[in-house]
N, C-alpha and C positions, 0 to 999 in steps of 0.2 A: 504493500500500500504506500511506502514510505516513496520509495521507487517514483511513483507516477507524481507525486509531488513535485519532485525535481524536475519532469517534460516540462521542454517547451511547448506542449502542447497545453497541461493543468495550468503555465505563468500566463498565455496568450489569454484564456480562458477569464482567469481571475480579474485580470487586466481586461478586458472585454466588460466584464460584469463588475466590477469597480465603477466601471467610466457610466454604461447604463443605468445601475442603481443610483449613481448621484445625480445624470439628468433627470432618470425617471422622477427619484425622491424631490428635487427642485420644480420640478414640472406640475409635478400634482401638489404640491403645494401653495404654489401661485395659483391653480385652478381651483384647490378647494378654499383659499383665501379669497379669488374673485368673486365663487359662486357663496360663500357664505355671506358676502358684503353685498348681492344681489339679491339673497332672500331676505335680507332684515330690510333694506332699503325698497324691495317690493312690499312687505309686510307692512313697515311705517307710510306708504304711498297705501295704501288699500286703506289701514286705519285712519288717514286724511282724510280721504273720499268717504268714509263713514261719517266721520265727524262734519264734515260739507254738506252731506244730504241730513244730517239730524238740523243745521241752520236751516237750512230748505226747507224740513218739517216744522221749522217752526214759526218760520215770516209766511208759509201758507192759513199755518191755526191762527195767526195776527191778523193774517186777509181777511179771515171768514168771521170775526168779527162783527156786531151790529156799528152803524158809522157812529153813533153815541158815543159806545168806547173807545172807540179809533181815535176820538179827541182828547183823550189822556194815554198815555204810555200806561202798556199792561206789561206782565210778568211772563215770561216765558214760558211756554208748559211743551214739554213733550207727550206721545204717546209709549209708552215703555214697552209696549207687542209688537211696535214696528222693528226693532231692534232686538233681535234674541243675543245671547253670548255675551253681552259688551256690558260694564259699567260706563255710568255715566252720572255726572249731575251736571246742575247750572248755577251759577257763583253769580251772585249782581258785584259791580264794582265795588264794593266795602268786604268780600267775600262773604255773606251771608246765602245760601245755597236756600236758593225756592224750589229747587226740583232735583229728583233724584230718581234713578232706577229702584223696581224693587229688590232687586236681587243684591243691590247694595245692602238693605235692612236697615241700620243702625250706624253704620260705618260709613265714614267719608272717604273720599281721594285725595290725599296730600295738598297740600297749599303752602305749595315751595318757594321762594322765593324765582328759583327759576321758571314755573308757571305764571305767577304774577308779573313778568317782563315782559311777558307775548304781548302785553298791551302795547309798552314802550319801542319791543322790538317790531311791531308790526308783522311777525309771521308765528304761526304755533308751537310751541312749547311740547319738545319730546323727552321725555324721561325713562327708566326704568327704575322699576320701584319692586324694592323686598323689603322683607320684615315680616311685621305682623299684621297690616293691614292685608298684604299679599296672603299670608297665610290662611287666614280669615278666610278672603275671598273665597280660595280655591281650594281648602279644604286639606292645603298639607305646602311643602314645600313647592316655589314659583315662582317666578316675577310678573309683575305687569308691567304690559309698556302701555304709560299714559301720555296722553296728547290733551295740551290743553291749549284751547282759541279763545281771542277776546272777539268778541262783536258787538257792531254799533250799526242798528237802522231806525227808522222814523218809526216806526209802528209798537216798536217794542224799547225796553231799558235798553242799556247797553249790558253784557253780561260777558262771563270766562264761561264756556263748556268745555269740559271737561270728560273727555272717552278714556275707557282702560280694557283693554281684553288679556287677555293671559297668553302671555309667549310660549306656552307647550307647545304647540305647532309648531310654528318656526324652530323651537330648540328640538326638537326630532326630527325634523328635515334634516337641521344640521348634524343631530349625530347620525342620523342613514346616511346622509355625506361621505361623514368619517369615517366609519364603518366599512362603508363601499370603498373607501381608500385604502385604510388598512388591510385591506382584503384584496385590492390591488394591488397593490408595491410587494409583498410576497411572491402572488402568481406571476404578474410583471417579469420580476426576477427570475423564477423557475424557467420561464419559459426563456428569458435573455440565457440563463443559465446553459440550457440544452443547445440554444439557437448557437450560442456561443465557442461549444463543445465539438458540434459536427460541423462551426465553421474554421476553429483550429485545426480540428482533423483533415477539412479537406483543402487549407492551408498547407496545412502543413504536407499533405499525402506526397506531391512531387518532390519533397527533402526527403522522405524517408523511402522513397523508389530509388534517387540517387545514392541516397548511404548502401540500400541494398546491391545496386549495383557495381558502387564503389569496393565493397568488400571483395567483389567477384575476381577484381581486379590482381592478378600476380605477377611477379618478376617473367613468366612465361607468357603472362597474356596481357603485356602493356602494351600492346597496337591496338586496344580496346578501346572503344570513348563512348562516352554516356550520352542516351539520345538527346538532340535538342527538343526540347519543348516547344510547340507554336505559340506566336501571341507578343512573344520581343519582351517577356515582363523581367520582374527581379529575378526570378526564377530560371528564366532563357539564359540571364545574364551571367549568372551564378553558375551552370553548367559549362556557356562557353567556357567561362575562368578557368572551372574545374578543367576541362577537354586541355585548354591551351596548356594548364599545369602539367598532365598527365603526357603531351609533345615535347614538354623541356625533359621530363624526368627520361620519358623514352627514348631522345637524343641523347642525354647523359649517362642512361644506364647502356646505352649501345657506346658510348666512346667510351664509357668506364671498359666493357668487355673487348673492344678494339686494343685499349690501353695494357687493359693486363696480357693477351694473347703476343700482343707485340711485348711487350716485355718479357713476358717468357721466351719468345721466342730468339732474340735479342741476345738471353742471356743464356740459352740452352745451347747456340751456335758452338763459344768457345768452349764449354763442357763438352759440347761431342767431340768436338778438334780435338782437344786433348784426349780424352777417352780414346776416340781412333788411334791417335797417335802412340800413347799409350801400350794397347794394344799387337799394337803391331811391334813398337818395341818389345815388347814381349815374350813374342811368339821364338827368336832366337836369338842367341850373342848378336851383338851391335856393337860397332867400334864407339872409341870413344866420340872422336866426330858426331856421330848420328845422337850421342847424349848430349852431347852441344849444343847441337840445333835442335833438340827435342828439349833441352833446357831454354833457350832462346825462344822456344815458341809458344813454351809455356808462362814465361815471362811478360810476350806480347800480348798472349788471350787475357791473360791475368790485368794483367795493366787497361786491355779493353773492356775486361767487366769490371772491374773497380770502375771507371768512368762514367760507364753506363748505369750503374749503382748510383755513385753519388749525381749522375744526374739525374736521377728519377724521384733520388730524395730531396734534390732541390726543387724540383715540378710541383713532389705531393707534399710539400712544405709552402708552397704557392698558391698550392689546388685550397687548401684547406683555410688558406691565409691566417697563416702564425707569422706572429710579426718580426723582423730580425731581429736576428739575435743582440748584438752589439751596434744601437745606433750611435751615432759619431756626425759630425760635423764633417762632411766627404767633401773636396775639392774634387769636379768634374775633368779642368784640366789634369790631375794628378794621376784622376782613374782612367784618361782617353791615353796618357804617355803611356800609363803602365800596363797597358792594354795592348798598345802600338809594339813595346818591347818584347812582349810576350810573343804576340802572331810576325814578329818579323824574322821567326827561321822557316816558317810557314810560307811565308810570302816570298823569301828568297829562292825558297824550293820550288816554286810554283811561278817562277819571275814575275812576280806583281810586287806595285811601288805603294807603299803605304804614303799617305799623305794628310798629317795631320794638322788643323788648324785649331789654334787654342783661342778659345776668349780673351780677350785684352782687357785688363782691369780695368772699371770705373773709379773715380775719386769718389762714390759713396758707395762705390761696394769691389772691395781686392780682387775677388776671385768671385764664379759660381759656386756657393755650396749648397748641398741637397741634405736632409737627414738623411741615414739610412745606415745600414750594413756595406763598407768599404769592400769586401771583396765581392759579396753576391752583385755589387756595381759593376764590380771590372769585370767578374765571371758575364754577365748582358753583355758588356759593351765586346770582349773577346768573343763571343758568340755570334755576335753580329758582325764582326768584321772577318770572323774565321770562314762566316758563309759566304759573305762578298768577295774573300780572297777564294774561297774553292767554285764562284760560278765567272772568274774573271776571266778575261782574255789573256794572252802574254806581255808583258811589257804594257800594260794598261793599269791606270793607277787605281787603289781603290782609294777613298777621300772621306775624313772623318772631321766634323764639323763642331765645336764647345760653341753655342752662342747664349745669348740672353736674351728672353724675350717676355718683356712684363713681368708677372710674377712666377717666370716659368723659365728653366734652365733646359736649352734643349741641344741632343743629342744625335747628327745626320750620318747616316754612315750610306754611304752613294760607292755603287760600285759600274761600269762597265759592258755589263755581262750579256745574256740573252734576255734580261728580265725574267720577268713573271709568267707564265700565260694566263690567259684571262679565269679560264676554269680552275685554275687552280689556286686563285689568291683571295678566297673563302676555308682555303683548307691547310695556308701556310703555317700558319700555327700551331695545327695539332698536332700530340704528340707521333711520332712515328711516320709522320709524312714525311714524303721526301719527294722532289717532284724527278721523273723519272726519263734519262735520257732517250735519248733516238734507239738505243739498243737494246732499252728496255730495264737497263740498270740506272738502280739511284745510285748517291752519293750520300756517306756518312749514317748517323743512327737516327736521323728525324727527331733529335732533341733540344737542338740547341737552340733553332726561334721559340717554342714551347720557355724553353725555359727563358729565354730572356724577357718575353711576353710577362710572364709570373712572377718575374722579380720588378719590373715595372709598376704591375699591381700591388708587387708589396712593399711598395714605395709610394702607393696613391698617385702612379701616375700611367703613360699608356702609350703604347708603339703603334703607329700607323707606317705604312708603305704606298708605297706609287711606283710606276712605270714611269722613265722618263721619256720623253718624246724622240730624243737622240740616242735612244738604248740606256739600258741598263735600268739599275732599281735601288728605289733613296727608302732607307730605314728610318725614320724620323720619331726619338726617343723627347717623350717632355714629361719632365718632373719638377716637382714644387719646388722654390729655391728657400734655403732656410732663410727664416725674418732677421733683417736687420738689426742690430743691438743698440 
């Protein structure tokens, strides 16, 4: 039970019917406060009109007068059976009362001060009245609502009438009202409740087809994607998302298994070499010579997995972005010299002309410097120029550039060579690519733009490329320059 508490479907729900119950609760309360201000205010209009027509019955019994009497002012009289239900009497202006219902008996109607101003105020006088005279009247607990008028015509004195009927009616209107609302706002709610319940459910149903479907989803069946929904809503949206997430993962978990497969493979080459090698030495006496060059070659495989090693752990030290190790205050000219000194037995092997141009100091700022890891700098920048020296021509220079530019230290390494081709400079960076000559053979382990790529990132900054229009292809490194002191 505890369980369903926690859905988003029971919060949606709650929330649903939170917001209902407080319009409903406001709603019906303004209505049963309008409609009870309608029955009293019909009630005291109906009791006026009573009181109007008992005047009326009484300047007709003045009309019907002999004309003798009509020449002196008579007293008021009503008939008491025209009028069932209502008390009433008639007050002359000194409040002396010449007429009275009988169902009054013995008992008068109040003589309030607020009664006595109807004269002054010119319009009737409404009260409600409890106590004893109410109780009296009515024979237990009540109020009366009394209305009293002053009038003045030629035929008669001037006098106050004075009406009172008992508000029992109108107060059981009003409590069936209340009643009927209280017995509203309940059902109201039940039904908001329900209404609310299977509109979260069918809310929510296209989140919980997706989770189901999501679950479906395995490292074997990620070319999978969740149907779009019609309609364009949150929902449509939410899936694309979901779809486009599940094309990053399936791109990365393919280069992930491109990644290791090349890595294995990579590194299973010089174990077999040696193995064979091995082997065969084995098999019978071998001069010393042939232990030479079996020691020699074990040397070189060895030397080429260690390489391939540590540059894999420079990649997935990149890949995972852990930050360098040792940062330091790095001079760019420092790491392009000692970069240049490194690839120039490379380069002489290979007759190509290193040609280095350094930033020239400003007067507010010496040198470029970058935070960072000193050597994973110079291991990029050797990367980069060791791939420009192995796609060069002969006796063509490769050309490495320290400039500054804004807040950004940047790094051009322009070589000579066939360039790029088009199809393939989407793919130059992965690891293990290597773009592949006319014979069908690459060059080197396909690690070293990867890696210089990754050490860029872990620097907060980023290598692009271009074909140059006169041949060849510019590596163009930019990275933050440390802030000024």
């Amino acid at each position: 039970m505890w369980q369903h508490l926690r859905t988003l479907r029971f919060k949606l729900t709650l929330v649903y019917l939170l917001t209902f119950g407080v319009i409903l609760t406001i709603l019906g309360v303004v209505v049963l406060t309008i409609r009870e201000d309608y029955l009293r205010e019909d009630f005291d209009e109906r009791l006026a009109d009573r009181a109007e027509s008992m005047v009326e019955a009484i300047e007709i019994a003045a009309e019907n007068l002999p004309e003798q009497i009509l020449s002196n002012k008579v007293s008021p009289r009503l008939n008491p059976f025209r009028f069932p239900g209502y008390f009433f009497q008639v007050r002359l202006e000194d409040g002396t009362i010449v007429e009275r219902s009988r169902n009054l008996g013995d008992l008068s109607l109040p003589w309030t001060p607020s009664a006595q101003q109807s004269r002054a105020a010119g319009e009737p006088a409404l009260e409600t009245v409890s106590g004893k005279v109410a109780e009296s009247l009515l024979g237990g607990d009540g109020e009366l609502r009394v209305l009293t008028l002053y009038h003045e015509a030629p035929e008669t004195e001037p006098f106050y009438l004075q009406v009172a009927v008992s508000l029992e009616r109108v107060d059981e209107s009003i409590a069936a009202l209340r009643r009927l609302f209280l017995l509203f706002i309940p059902a109201g709610l039940l039904v908001a409740g329900l209404a609310s319940w299977f509109m979260a459910r069918r809310s929510l149903a296209p989140v919980g087809r997706i989770a189901r479907e999501a679950q479906e989803l395995t490292a074997e069946h990620l070319d999978r994607r969740i149907d779009l929904p019609p309609g364009g809503d949150e929902v449509a949206q939410m899936v694309a998302t979901v779809n486009q997430m599940l094309d990053r993962l399936e791109a990365s978990f393919r280069a992930q298994e491109r990644f290791i497969a090349n890595a294995a493979h990579e590194l299973q080459t010089p174990v077999s070499i040696l193995l064979g090698q091995a082997q065969v030495l084995s098999q019978q006496a071998r001069s010393a010579e042939e232990h030479d060059r079996f020691a020699a070659s074990v040397q070189d495989e060895m030397r080429r997995m260690a390489k391939t090693i540590e540059g894999l752990l420079t990649l997935a030290r990149a890949d995972v972005g852990m930050p360098p190790g040792s940062v330091t205050s790095v001079s760019l000219n420092e790491a392009v010299t000692d970069a240049v000194q490194r690839c120039e037995p490379l380069a002489r092997q290979r007759e190509v002309r290193l040609v280095p141009v350094l930033a020239v100091p400003a007067p507010d700022r010496p040198e470029p410097l970058v935070a960072g890891d000193g050597e994973l700098l110079r291991t990029m920048i050797v990367n980069l120029l060791r791939n420009a020296i192995r796609y060069s021509p002969v006796e063509k220079p490769v050309e490495i550039k320290v400039a500054v530019e804004g807040d950004e230290a940047c790094v051009t390494v322009r070589d000579h060579g066939p360039g790029i081709p088009a199809e393939h400079i989407e793919q130059i960076f992965e690891p293990f690519f290597r773009i592949p000559r006319g014979d069908g053979s690459a060059q080197g382990a396909g690690l070293g733009l990867a890696i210089a790529q990754g050490v860029a990132g872990l620097h907060q900054g980023q290598i692009s490329l271009a074909n140059c229009p006169d041949g060849g292809c510019e590596f163009v490194v930019r990275l933050p320059l440390t802030p000024v002191p």
